[in-house]
N, C-alpha and C positions, 0 to 999 in steps of 0.2 A: 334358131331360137337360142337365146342366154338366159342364164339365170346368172342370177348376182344374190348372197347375203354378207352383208357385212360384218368385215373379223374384227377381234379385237388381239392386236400381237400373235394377230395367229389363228385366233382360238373362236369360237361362238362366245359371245359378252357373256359375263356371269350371269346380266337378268334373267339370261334363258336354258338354264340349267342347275346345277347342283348348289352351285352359291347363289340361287336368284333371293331377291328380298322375301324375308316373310311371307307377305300380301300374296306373293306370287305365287306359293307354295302352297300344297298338300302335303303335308308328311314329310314324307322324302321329296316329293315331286314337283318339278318346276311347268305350274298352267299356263306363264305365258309364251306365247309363239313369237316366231322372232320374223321380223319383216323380211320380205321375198321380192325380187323385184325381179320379173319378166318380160325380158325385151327380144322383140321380132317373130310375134306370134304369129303362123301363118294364117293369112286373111280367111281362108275357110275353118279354122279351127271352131268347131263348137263346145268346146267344153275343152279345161287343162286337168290333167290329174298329178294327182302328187303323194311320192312317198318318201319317210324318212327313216331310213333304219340303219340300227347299231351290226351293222357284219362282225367287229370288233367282241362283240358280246358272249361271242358261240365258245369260245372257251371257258366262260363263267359262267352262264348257264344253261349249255347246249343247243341254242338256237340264235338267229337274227333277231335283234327285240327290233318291234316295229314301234317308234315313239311317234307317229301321225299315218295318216292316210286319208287323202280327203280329192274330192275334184270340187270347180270353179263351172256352174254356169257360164256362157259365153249371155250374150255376142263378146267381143275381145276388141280394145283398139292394139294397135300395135305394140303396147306394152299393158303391164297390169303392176299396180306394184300391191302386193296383200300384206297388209298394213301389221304395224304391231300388233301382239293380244289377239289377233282375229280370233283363235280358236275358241277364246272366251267371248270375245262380243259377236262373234260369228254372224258377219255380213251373209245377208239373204242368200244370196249365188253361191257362198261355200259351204257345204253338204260333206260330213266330217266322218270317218267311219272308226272302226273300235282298234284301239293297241293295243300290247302285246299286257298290260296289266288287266285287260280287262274280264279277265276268267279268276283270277285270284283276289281281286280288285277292281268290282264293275264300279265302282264309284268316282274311279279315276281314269275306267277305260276306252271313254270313246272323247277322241278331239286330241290336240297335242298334250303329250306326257315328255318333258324334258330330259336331255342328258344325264346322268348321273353316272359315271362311271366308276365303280368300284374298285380297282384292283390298277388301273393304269389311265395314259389318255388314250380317248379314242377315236377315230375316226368315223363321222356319220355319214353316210351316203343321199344327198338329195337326190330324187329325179324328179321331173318333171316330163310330163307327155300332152302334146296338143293332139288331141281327136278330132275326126270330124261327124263324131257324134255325140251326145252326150250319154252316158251309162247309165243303162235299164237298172239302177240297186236303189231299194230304197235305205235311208238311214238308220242306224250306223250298218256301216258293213264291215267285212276282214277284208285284207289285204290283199290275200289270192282272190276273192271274187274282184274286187277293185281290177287286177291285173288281167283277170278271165275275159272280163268286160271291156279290157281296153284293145284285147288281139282282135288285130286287124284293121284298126280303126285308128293307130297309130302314124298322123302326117308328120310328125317331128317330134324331137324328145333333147331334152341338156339336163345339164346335171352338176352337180360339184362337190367335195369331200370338206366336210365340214369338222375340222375338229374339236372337239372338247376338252377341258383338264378334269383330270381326277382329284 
């Protein structure tokens, strides 16, 4: 399995973080999601999961901020590409669970919350995981349940280091 999102010189485009347009934006925080394209899904996968987190972050505010977490009903053709903005127009199959803003800021905390990096650039870590079942949570959920739910049921997983500017 691959994932692919597309850089810009490098970097995740500004629409989808810290300099995204107004429109896009909560506050500080960038709403829209940034297209994802997954290709060589194994045929029995029933469900992808997906998380995006700042590891980069743990020196600034003592933890991994998780800015998404979400899985993808199947069926699956051999690719999927999840389109811009999903997280806001949130297609039927993707079932979105809570970030890392969502205890200080539930208003902003379930679905993608965008890069923002304070202090430097950072490095974001996508993964992606094909299941061959789909996970018993209902919406939204955390992250470690997200992960709890996918041991063992893990048939393939990719991944890529997505960076952002500060």
């Amino acid at each position: 399995m691959h994932v692919h999102v597309e850089l810009e010189n490098g970097y995740l485009p500004d629409a989808y973080g810290k300099y995204a347009a107004p429109e896009d934006k909560h506050e500080w925080s960038c709403r829209r999601s940034f297209p994802i394209l997954i290709e060589d899904i194994p045929a029995d996968a029933e469900a992808l999961a997906l998380v995006f987190l700042d590891w980069d972050s743990v020196p600034v505010c003592g933890f991994p901020w998780v800015h998404w977490t979400a899985f993808i009903q199947g069926p699956f053709d051999e690719s999927l590409e999840i389109p811009d903005d999903a997280s806001r127009k949130c297609p039927c199959r993707l079932i979105q669970g809570y970030n890392s803003a969502a205890k200080s800021e539930p208003e902003r905390g379930t679905g993608y919350v965008g890069p923002c990096p304070p202090d430097a650039d950072h490095a974001y870590t996508l993964k992606v995981y094909a299941l061959d079942e789909e996970p018993l949570l209902d919406a939204p959920f955390w992250a470690n349940e997200l992960i709890r739910a996918c041991r063992g049921h893990v048939i393939d997983e990719a991944g890529m280091l997505i960076p952002s500017r500060s």
